[in-house]
Every structure is written in C-alpha cells, then in structure tokens.
ZAMARDREN-776510 format. One record per residue: residue number from 1; x, y, z of N, C-alpha, C in turn; residue in one letter. Coordinates in nm, 4 decimals. Layout:
node n NUM; n.u X; n.v Y; n.w Z; ca.u X; ca.v Y; ca.w Z; c.u X; c.v Y; c.w Z; res A
...
***
This chain:
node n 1; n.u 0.0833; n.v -0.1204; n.w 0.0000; ca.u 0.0000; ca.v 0.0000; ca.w 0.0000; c.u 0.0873; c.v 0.1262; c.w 0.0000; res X
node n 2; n.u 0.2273; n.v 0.0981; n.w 0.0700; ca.u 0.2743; ca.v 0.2290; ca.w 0.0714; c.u 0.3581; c.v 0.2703; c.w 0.0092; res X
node n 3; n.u 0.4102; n.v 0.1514; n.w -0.1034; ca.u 0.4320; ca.v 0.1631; ca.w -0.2729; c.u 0.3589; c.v 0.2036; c.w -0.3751; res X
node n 4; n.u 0.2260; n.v 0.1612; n.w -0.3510; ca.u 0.0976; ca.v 0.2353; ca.w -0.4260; c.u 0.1323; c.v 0.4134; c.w -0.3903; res X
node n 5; n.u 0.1095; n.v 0.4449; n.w -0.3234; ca.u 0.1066; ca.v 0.5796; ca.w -0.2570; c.u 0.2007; c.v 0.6434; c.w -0.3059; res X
node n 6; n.u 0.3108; n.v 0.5940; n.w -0.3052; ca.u 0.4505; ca.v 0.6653; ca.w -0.3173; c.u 0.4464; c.v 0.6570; c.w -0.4697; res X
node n 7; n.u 0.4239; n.v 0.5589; n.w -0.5284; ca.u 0.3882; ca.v 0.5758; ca.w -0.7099; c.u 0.3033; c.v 0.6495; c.w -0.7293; res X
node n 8; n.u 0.1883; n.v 0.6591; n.w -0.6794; ca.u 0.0677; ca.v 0.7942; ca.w -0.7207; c.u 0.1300; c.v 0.9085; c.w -0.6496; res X
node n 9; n.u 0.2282; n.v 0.9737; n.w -0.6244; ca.u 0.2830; ca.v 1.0525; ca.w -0.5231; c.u 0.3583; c.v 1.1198; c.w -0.6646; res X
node n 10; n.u 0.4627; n.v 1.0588; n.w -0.6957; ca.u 0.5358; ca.v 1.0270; ca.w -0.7922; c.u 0.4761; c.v 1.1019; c.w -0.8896; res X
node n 11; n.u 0.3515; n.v 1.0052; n.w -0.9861; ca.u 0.2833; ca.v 0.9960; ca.w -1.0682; c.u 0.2017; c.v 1.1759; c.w -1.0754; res X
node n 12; n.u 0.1452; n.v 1.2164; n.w -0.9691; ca.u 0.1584; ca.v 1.3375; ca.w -0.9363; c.u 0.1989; c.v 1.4609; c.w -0.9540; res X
node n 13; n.u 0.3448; n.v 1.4373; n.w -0.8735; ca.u 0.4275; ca.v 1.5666; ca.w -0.9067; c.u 0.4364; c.v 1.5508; c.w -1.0214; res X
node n 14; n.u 0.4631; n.v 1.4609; n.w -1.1282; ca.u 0.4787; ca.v 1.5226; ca.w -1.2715; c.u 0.3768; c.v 1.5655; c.w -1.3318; res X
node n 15; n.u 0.2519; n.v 1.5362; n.w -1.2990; ca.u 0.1372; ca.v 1.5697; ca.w -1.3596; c.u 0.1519; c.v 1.7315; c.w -1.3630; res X
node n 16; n.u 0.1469; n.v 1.7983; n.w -1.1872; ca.u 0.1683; ca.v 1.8724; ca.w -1.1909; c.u 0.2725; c.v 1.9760; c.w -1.2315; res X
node n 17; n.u 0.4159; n.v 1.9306; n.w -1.2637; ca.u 0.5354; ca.v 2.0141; ca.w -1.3394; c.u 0.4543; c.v 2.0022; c.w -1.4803; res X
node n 18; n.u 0.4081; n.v 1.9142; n.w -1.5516; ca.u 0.3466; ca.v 1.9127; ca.w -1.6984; c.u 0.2549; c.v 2.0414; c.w -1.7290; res X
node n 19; n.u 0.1492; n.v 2.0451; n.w -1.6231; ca.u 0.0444; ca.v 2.1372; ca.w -1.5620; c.u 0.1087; c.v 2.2455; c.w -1.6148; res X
node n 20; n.u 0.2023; n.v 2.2572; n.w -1.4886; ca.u 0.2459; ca.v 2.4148; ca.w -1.4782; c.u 0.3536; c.v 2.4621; c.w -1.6063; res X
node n 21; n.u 0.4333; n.v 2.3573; n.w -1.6899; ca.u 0.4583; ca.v 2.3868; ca.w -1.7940; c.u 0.3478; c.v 2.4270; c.w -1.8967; res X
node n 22; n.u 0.2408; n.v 2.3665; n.w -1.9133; ca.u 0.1066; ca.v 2.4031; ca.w -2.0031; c.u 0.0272; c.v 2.5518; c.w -1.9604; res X
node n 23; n.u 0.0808; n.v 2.5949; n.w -1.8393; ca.u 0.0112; ca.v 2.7046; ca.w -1.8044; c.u 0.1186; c.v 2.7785; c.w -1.8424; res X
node n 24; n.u 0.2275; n.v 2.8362; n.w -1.8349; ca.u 0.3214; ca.v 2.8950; ca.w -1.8825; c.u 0.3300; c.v 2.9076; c.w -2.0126; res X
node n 25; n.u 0.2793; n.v 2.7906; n.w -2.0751; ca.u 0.2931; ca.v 2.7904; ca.w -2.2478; c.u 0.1905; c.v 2.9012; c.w -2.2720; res X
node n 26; n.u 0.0312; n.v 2.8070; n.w -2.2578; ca.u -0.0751; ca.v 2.8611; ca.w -2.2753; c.u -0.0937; c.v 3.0582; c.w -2.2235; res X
node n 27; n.u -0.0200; n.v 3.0815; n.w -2.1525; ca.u 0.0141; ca.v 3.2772; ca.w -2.1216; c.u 0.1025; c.v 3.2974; c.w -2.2069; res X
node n 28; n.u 0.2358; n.v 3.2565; n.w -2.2589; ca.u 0.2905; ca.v 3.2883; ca.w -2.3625; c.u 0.1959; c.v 3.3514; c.w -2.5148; res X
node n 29; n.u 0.1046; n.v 3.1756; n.w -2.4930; ca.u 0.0710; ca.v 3.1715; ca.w -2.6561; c.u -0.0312; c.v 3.3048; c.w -2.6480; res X
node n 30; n.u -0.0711; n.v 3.3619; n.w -2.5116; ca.u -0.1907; ca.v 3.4426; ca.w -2.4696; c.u -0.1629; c.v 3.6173; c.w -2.5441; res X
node n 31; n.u -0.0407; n.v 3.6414; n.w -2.4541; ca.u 0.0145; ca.v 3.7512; ca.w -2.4803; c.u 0.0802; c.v 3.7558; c.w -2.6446; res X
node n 32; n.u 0.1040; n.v 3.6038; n.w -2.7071; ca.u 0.1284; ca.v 3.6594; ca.w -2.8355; c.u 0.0308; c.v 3.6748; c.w -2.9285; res X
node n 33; n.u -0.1063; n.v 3.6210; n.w -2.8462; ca.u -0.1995; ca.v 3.6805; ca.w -2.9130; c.u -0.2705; c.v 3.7765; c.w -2.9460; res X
node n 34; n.u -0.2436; n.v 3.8110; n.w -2.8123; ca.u -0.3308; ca.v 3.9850; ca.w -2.7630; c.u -0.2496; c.v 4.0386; c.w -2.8406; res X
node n 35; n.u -0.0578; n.v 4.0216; n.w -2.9096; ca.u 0.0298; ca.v 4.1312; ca.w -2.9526; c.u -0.0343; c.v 4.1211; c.w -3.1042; res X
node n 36; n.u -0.1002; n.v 4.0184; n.w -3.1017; ca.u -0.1256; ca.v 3.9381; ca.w -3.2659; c.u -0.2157; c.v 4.0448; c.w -3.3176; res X
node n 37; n.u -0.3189; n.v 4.0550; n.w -3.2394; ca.u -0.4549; ca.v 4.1451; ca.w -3.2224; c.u -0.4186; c.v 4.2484; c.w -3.2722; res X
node n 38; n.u -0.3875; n.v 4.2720; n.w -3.1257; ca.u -0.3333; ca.v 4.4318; ca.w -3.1792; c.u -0.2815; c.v 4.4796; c.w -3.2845; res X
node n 39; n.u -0.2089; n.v 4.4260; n.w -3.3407; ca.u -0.1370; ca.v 4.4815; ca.w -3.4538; c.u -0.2267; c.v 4.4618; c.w -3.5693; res X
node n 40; n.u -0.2667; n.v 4.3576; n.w -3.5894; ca.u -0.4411; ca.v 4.3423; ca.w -3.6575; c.u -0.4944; c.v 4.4636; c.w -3.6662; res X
node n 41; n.u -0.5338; n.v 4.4992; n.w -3.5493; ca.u -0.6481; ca.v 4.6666; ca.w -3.5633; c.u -0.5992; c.v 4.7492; c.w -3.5620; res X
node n 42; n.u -0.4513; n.v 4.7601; n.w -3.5592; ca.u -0.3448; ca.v 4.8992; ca.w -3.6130; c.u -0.3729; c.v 4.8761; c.w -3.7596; res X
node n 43; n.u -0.3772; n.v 4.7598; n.w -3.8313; ca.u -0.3334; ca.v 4.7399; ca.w -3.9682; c.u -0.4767; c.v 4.7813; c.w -4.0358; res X
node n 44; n.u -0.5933; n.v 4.7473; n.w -3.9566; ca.u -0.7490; ca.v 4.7806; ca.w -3.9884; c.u -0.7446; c.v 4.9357; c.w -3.9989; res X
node n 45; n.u -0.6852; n.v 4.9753; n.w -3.9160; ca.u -0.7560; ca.v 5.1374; ca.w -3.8690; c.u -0.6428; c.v 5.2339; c.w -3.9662; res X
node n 46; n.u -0.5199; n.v 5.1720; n.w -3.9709; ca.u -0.3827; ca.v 5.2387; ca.w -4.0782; c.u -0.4470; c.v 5.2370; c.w -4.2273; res X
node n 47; n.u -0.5417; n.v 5.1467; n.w -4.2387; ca.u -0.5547; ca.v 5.0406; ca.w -4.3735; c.u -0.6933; c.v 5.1611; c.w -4.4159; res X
node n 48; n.u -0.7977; n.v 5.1760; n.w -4.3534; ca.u -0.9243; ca.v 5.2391; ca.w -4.3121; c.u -0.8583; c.v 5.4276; c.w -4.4014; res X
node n 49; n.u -0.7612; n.v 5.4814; n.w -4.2910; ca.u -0.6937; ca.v 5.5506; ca.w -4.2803; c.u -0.6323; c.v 5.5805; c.w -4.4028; res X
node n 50; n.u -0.5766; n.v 5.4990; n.w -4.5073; ca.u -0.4882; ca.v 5.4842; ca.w -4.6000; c.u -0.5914; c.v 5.5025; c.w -4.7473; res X
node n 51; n.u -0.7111; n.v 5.4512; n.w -4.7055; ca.u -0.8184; ca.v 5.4312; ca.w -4.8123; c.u -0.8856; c.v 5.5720; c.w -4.8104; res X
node n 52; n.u -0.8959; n.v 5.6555; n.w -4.7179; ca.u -0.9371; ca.v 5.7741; ca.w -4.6780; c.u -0.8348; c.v 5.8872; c.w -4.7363; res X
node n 53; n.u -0.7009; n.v 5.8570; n.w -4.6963; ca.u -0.5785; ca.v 5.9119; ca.w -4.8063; c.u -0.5862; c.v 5.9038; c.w -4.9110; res X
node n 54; n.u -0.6079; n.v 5.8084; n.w -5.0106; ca.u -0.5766; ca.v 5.8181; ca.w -5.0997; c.u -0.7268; c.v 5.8555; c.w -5.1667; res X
node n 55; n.u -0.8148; n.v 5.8117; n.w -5.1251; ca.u -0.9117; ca.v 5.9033; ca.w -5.1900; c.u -0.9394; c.v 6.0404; c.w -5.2056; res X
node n 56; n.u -0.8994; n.v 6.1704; n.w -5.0902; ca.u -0.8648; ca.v 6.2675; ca.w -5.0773; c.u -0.7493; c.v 6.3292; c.w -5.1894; res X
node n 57; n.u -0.6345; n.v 6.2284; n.w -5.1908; ca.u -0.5594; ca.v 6.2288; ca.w -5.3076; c.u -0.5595; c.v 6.2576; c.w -5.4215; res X
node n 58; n.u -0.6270; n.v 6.1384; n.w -5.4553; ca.u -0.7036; ca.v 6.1243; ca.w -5.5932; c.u -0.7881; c.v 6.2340; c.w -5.6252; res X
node n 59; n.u -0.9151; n.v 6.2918; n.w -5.5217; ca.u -0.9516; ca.v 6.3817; ca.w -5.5725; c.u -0.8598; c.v 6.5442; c.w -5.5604; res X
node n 60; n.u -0.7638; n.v 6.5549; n.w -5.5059; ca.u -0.6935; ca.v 6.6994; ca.w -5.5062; c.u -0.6460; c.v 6.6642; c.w -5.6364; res X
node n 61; n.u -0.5357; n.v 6.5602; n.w -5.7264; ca.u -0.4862; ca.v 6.5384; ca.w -5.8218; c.u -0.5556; c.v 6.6118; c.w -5.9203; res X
node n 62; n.u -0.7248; n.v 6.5637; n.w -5.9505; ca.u -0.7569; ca.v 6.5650; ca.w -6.0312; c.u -0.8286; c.v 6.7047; c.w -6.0343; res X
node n 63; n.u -0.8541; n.v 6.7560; n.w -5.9483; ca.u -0.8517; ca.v 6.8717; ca.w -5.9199; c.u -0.6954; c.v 6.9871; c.w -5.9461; res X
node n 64; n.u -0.6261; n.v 6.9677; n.w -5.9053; ca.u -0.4997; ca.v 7.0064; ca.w -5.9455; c.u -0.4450; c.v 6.9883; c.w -6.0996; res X
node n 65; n.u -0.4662; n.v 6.8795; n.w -6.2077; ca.u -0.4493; ca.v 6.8837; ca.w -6.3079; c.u -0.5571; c.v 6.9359; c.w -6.4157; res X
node n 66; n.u -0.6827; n.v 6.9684; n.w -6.3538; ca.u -0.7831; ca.v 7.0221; ca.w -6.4338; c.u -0.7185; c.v 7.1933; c.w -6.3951; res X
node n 67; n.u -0.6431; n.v 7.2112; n.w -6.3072; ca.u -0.6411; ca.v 7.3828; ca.w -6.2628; c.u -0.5294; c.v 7.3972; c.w -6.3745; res X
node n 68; n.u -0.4178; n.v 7.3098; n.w -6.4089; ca.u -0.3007; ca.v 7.3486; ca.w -6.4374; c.u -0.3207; c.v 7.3297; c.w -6.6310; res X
node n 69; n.u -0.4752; n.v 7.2563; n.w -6.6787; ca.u -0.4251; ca.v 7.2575; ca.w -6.8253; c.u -0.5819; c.v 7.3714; c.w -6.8475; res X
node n 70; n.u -0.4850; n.v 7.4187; n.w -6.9061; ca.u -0.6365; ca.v 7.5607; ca.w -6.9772; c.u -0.7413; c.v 7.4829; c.w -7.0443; res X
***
C-alpha cells in the first residue's frame, strides 16, 4: 500500500510540473496573441486611414491637373 502511494505521489508531481509547464505555455501563446490582435487593428484602422488618403488624393490630383491645363 505504501508503494501504491509513493507511485501515485510520484505519478503526481509530474502531472503537476506538466500542468504548470502548459500554463506557462498557454500565457505565452496568450500575450502573443493579444500582440497578434493588436497589430491586426493597427493594420485595420492604418488600412481604413490609408483608403481615406488616398481618396482625398485622388480627388486633389484631379482637381490640381484640371487647374493646371487651360
């Protein structure tokens, strides 16, 4: 019985070092997600932003080359 014990004892602590390696992973993979994100809705809102540029663009251009030919 007190070989049983000492093997589930055993059997145990590694469960738990496995555990706590999987929890360490799993916050890694966490925070490289949230960094993942983020940069996602920089690229949405830059992207949003960029489409708003160049339409403004486009219309000064064409505005600007209708001023400059008689």
């Amino acid at each position: 019985m007190e070989r049983l014990n000492s093997k589930l004892y055993v059997e145990n602590c590694l469960i738990m070092q496995e555990n706590e390696k999987l929890r360490k992973k799993a916050q890694l993979l966490n925070q490289e997600n949230q960094a993942l994100l983020s940069q996602l809705k920089q690229r949405i809102t830059m992207g949003g932003q960029n489409v708003n540029d160049h339409s403004a663009t486009s219309n000064g251009n064409h505005g600007s080359s209708t001023r400059n030919n008689p």
